[in-house]
C-alpha positions as CSV (number, residue, x, y, z in Angstrom):
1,X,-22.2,2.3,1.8
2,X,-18.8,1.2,2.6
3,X,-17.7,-0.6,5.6
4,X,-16.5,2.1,8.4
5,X,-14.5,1.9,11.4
6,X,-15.5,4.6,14.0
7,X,-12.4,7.1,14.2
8,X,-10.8,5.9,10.9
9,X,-9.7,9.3,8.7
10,X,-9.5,7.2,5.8
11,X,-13.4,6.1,6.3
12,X,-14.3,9.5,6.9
13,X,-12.4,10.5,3.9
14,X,-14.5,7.4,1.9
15,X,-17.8,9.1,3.9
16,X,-16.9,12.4,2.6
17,X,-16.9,13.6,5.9
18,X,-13.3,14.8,5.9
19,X,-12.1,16.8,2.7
20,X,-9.0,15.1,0.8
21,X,-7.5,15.6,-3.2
22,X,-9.4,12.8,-4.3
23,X,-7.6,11.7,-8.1
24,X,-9.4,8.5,-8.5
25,X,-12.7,6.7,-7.7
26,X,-14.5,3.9,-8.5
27,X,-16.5,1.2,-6.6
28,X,-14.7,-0.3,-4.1
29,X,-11.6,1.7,-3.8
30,X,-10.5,5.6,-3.4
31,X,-7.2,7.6,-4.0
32,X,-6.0,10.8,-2.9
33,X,-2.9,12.8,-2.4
34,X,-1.0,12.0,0.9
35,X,-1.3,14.8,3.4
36,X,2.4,15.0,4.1
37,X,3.6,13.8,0.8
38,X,7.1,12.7,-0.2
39,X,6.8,14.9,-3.2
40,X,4.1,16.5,-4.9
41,X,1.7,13.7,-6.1
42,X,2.0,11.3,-3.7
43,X,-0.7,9.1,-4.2
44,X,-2.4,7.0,-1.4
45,X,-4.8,4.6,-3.0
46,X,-7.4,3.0,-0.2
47,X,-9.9,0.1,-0.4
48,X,-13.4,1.5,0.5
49,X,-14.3,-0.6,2.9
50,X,-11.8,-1.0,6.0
51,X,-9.3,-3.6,5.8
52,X,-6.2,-2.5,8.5
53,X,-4.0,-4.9,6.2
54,X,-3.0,-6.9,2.8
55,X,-3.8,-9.7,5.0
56,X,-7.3,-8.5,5.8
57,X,-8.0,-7.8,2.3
58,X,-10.5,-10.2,1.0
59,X,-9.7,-12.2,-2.1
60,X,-12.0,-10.9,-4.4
61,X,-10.6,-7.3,-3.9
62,X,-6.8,-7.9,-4.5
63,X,-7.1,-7.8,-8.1
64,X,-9.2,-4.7,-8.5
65,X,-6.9,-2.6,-5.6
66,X,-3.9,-3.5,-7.4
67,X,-5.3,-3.1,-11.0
68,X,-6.0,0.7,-9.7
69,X,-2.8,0.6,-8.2
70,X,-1.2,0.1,-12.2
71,X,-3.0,2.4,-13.4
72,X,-2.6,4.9,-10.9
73,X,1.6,4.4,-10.7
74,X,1.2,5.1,-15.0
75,X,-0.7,7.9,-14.3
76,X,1.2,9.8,-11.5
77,X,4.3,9.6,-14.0
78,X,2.7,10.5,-17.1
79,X,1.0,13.1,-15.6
80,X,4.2,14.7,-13.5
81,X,6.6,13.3,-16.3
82,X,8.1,11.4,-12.8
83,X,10.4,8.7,-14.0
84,X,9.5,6.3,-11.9
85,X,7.5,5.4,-8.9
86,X,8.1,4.1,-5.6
87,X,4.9,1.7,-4.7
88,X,5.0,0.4,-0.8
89,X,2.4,-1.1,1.8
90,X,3.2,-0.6,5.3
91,X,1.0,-3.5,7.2
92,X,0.6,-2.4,10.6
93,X,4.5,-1.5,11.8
94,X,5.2,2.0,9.8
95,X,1.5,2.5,9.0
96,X,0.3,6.0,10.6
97,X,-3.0,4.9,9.2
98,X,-4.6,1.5,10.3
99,X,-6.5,1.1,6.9
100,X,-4.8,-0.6,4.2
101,X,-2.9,2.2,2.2
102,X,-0.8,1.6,-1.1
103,X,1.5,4.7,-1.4
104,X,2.4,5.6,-5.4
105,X,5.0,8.2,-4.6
106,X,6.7,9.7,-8.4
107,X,10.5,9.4,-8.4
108,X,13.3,11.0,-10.4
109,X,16.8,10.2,-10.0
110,X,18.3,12.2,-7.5
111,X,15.4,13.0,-5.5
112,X,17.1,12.5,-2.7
113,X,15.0,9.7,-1.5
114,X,17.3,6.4,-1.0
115,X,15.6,3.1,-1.7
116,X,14.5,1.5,1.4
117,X,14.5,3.5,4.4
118,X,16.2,0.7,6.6
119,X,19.2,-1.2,7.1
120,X,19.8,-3.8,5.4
121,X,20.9,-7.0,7.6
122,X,22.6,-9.9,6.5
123,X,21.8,-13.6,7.1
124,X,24.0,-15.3,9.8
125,X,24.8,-18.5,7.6
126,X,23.3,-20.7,4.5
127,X,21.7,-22.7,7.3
128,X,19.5,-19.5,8.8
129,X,19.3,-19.0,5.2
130,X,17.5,-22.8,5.3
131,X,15.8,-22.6,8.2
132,X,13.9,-19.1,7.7
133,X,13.2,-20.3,4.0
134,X,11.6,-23.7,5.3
135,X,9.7,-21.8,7.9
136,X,8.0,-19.3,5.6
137,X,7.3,-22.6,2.7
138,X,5.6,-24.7,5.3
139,X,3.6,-21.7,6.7
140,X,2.8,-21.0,3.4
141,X,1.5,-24.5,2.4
142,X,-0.4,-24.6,5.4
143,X,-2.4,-21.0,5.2
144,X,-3.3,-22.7,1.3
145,X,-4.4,-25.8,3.0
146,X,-6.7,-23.7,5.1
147,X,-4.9,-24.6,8.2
């Protein structure tokens, strides 16, 4: 049995307790088409067990998720003859869901949908530039040193 959250609807989907257009299952993860989809065949592909983020994910499930997620993106095209796909996480800010959610949304061009769905802002100088970029390598180096 999968590991539930009490008033998750993507547990209660896993549980079977809530109906939803389930396109592919196996072990540990679940996917099924969005209820307020982009387009027709928007995918949302789910670990089983409740993880709120790609930061909660444990290690040992990052390769199977996005293995699925792959095949899944090949399949939604094939299958709608999309030419593309749009693949995005939301982790926590944008998520409607708190369960870790890969959408796999099939794209064509001029679909109307525009890239990214926010502003883009620019850097204030090379030294921000610097300074962000030095910020994020020492966190990194840190979070691998188990810090």
């Amino acid at each position: 049995m999968a590991k539930a959250a009490a008033g998750c609807v993507f547990c209660e989907i896993v549980a079977g307790s809530k109906p939803a257009a389930v396109v592919f299952e196996d072990e540990t993860s679940l996917a099924f088409f969005d209820q307020r989809p982009l387009f027709p065949g928007h995918t949302l592909l789910i670990p089983k067990d409740h993880h709120q983020t790609l930061a909660d994910l444990p290690h040992a499930l990052i390769e199977p998720l996005f293995a699925t997620g792959q095949l899944l993106a090949r399949a939604v095209e094939q299958a709608l003859g999309a030419e593309g796909t749009f693949v995005a996480i939301n982790n926590r800010v944008s998520q409607t869901v708190p369960h870790l959610h890969v959408h796999i949304v099939p794209r064509s061009k001029g679909d109307g949908l525009r890239g990214f769905f926010w502003p883009r802002q620019k850097y204030k100088d090379a030294e921000e530039v610097e300074k962000i970029r030095r910020n994020i390598q020492e966190t990194v180096d840190r979070l691998r040193a188990g810090a």
